[in-house]
N, C-alpha and C positions, 0 to 999 in steps of 0.2 A: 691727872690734869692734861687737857688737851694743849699742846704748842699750836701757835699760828708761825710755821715756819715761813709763808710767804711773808710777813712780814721784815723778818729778816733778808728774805731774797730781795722785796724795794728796796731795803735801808741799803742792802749790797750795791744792788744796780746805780742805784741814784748818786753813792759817792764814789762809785766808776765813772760816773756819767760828767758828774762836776768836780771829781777828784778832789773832796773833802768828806769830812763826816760831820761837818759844822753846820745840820739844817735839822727843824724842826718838822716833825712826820706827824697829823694829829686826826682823827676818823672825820669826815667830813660828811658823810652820807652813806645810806644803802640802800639798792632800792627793791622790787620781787622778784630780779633774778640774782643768781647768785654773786655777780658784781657788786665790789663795795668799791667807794672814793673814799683818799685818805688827801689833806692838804699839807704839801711840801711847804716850809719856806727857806727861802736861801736869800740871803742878802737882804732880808726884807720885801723882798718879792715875792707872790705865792702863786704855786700854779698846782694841779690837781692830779693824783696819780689814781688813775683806774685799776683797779685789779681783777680780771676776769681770768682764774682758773680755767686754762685749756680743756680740762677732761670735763665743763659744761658748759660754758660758753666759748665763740668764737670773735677777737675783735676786729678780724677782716670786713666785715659789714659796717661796722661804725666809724673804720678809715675810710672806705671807696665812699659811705655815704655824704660824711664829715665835708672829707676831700668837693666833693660835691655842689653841695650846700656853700662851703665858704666860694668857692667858683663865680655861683648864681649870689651870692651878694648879702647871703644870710647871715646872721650875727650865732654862729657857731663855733665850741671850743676848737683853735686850732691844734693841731695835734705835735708837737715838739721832739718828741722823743718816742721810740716805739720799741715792743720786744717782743715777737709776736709769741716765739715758742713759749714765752713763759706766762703770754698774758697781760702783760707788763703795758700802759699806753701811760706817757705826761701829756696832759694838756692844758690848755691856758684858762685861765681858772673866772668863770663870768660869774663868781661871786656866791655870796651865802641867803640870798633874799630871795626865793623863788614869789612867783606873782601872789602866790598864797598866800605867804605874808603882808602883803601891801595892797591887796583888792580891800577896800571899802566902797561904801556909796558914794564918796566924790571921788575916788581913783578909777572907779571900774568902768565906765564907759570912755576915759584916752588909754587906758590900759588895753583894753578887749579893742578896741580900734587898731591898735597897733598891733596885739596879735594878729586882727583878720586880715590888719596887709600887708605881713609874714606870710599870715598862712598864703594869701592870694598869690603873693610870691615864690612860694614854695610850689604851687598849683600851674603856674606857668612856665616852671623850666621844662626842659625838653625830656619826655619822660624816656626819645630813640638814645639819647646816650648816658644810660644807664640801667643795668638793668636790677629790675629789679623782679620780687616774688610779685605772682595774680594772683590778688585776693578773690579768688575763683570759687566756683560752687563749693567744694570740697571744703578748700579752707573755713569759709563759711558755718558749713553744716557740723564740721570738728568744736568752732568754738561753741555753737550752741549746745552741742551735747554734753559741754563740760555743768551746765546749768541742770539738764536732767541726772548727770552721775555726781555731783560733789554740791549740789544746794539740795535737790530735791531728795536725792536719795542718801547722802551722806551727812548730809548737815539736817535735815530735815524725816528722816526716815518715811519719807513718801516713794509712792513710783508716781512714773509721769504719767498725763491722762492722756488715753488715747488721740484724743484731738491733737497731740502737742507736735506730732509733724507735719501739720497743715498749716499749724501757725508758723514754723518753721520755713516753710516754702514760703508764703507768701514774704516774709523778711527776706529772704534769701534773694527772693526774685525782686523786690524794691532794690537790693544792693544791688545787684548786678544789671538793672537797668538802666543808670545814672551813669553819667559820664565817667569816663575815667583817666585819674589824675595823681602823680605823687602823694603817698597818704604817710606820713609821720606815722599816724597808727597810737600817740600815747599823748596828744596834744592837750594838756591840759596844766592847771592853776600848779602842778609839785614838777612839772616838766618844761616850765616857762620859768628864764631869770629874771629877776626886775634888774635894768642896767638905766645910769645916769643921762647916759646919751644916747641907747641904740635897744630901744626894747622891740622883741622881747629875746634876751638869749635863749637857745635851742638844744636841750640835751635830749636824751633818750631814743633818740632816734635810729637805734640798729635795726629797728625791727620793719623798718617801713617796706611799701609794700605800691604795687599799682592796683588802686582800687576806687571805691564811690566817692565822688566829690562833698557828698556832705559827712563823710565819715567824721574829719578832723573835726569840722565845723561843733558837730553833734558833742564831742569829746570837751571841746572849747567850754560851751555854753549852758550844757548839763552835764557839768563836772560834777564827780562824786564827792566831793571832798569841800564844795562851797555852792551855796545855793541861790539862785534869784528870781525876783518876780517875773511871772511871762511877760508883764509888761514891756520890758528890758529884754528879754529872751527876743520876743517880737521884734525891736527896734533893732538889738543889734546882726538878727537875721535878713531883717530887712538892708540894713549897712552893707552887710554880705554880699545878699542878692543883686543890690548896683551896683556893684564891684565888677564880681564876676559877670553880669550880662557887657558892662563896659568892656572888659576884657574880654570878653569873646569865650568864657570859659562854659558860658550857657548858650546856649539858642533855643528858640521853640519851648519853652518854658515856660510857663507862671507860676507867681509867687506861692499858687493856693498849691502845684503841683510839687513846687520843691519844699513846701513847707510836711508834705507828706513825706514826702523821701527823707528829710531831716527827723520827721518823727520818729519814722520807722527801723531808721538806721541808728536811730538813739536805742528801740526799744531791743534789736537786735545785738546792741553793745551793751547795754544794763545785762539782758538777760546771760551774755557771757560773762560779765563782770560779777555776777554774784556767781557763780561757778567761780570762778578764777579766786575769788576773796576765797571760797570755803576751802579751796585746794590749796592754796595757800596754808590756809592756818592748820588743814590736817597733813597736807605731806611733806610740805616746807618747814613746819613752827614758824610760823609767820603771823601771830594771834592778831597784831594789831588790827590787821584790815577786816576784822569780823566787826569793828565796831562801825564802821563802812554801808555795812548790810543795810538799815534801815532807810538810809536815801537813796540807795540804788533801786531798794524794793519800791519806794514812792514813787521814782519815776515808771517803771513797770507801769505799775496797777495806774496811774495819770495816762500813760498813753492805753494802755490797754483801754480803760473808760470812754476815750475820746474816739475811737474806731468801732464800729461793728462790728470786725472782720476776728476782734481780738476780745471780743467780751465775753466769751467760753474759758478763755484764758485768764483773764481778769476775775471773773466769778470766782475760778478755783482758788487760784490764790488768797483772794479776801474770805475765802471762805474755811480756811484751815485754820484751826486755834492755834496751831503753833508757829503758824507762818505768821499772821496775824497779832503774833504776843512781840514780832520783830518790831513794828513798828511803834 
């Protein structure tokens, strides 16, 4: 039988912390790295305890970021209690209802509004005082490889076709020719809180990064995990669009021009995404998100369709029986 000694080590901490043993510790979430939340209550109050295992995660990125974030005015957990050697972070708990729970057809257009001017917000702090990682070539080119070694060849027992690092540049070089602006990096329906007064709360955000202004957006609005008509897609990119040209976050732009670079940078985060689900479920035990596969795979082959540049690519995939039995 395996022990979960860290949990011992919270329950330690926490009635060090408030010098009782009179609270309630119950799993609250876990998400694809190896961090789990657990929710504390004490007095009838509840606030959230993270636990990120030193020897593979680090929660110094989620404080400076956090720290941040709440600065610039954003609706992020504040951070209350910290222990960095062991992992250990309390923070203040923006509830159990992530947008995913609560997006319908009358919720989701003041819902996704208020996302986009979070995210706008988040787009226009000052990126000189902070630093953060460039989502730079490299990085780039790392997450797409994850799609030729852990979909294509792991999950799928194909190798990749030749053509597949031309398509590869061409995404690459859409990303990095787009403005660049604080990217969340995981902005979506299971990483947005629904809050009474102050939507949308903001977790997940260690991993952010400086990079292309439609990344978040793309994450937003072709989320894998809830789907909508382009009709909607359209409008609320459109919402975006006058946003950001108001703000000054674009210039020299048109809509026909940003609406490529949101495709493209969708089709370059699908195509990481379905690596990242298969690696999951083979090196993590992480099965659930295989069931993920099939909408991530539809938006692929939808954008690939819609381009020239990527119907080599599209072919192939539609054309494999076993790729093909995903959808």
């Amino acid at each position: 039988m395996i022990i979960d000694t860290r949990i011992d080590e919270i329950k330690s901490w926490l009635s060090h912390l408030y010098k009782t043993d009179n609270f309630i510790l119950e799993p609250a979430s876990s998400d694809a790295s190896f961090r789990r939340y657990y929710r504390v209550t004490i007095d009838n109050k509840t606030m959230i305890v993270m636990d990120a295992p030193p020897k593979y995660e680090n929660v110094g990125p989620f404080i400076k970021i956090a720290q941040f974030l709440v600065k610039h005015g954003l609706h992020v957990p504040d951070i209350i209690a910290e222990e960095r050697e062991k992992g250990f972070l309390l923070l203040t708990d923006l509830g159990s209802q992530p947008y995913l729970d609560r997006l319908n057809a009358k919720s989701a257009d003041v819902l996704y509004k208020s996302a986009i001017d979070a995210l706008i917000k988040i787009q226009l702090c000052d990126q000189q005082s902070i630093t953060l990682p460039e989502y730079n070539r490299g990085l780039l080119q790392k997450e797409l490889n994850l799609f030729s070694e852990w979909f294509l060849h792991k999950h799928m027992s194909l190798g990749a076709p030749n053509i597949i690092q031309n398509h590869f540049d061409i995404l690459i070089n859409n990303a990095l020719e787009q403005p660049k602006v604080i990217v969340h990096r995981d902005y979506h329906s299971r990483n947005l809180m629904y809050s009474d007064t102050h939507n949308p709360g903001i977790i997940d955000f260690q991993d952010a990064v400086i990079g292309p202004i439609t990344y978040d957006l793309v994450s937003l609005l072709r989320d894998c995990y809830i789907v909508w008509p382009d009709s909607k897609i359209e409008s609320w990119v459109g919402h975006y669009f006058k946003l950001a040209k108001d703000q000054e976050l674009l210039s020299n732009c048109s809509l026909e021009k940003f609406t490529r670079w949101f495709d493209l940078m969708g089709l370059q985060r699908h195509i990481k995404i379905l690596g990242i689900f298969c690696r999951l479920n083979y090196r993590d035990k992480k099965s659930n998100y295989i069931h993920d596969l099939p909408q991530t795979l539809a938006y692929v082959l939808k954008i690939c369709s819609k381009y020239d540049e990527f119907e080599d690519l599209g072919n192939f995939l539609s054309t494999q029986p076993n790729i093909k039995a995903i959808l």
